[in-house]
C-alpha positions in Angstrom: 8.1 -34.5 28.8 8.6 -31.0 28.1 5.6 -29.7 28.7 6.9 -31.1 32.5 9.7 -29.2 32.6 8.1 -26.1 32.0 5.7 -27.0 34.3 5.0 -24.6 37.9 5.6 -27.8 39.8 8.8 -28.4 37.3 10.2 -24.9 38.3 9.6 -25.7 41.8 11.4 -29.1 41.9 14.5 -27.9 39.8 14.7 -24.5 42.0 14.7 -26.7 45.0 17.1 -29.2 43.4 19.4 -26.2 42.8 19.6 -24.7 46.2 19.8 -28.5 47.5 23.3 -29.1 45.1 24.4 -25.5 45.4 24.7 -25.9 49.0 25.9 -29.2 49.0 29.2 -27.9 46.6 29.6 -24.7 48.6 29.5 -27.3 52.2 32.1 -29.5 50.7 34.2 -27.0 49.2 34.3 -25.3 52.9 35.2 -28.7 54.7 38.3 -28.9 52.7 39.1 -25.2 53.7 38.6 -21.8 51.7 39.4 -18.3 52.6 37.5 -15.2 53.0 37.3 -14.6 49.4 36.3 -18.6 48.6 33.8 -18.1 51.4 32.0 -14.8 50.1 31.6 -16.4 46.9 30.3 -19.6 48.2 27.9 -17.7 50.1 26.7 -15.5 47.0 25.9 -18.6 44.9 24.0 -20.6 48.1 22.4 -17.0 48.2 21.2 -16.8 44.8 20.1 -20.2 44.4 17.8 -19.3 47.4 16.3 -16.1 45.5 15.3 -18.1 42.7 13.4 -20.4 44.8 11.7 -17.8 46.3 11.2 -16.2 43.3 9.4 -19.2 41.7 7.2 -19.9 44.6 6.5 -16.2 44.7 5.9 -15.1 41.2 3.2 -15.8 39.2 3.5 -17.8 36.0 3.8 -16.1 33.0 1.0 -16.7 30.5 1.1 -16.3 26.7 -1.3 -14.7 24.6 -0.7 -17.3 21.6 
């Protein structure tokens, strides 16, 4: 199971399983009304879950020497 997790395709579902809830908070949080300050941070965490992602799909695994 671990070996799974820690897994390229592992990194890939949970990166795309974060930008998936992330946005799905940030979209409910916004239909029940935030301000300006609400909205920037919304908009920073749907950001960021985005660059790691990218950064997973783009980045090539690290590999141990043990």
């Amino acid at each position: 199971m671990r070996k799974h997790v820690f897994s390229q395709t592992g990194a890939e579902w949970a990166s795309a399983t974060l930008v998936f809830v992330v946005s799905m908070i940030a979209g409910r949080m916004a239909a029940d009304g935030m301000n300006g300050l609400q909205w920037t941070g919304a908009l920073a965490a749907v950001l960021g879950s985005i660059t790691v992602a990218v950064a997973v799909r783009v980045l090539p695994p690290v590999r141990s020497k043990a």
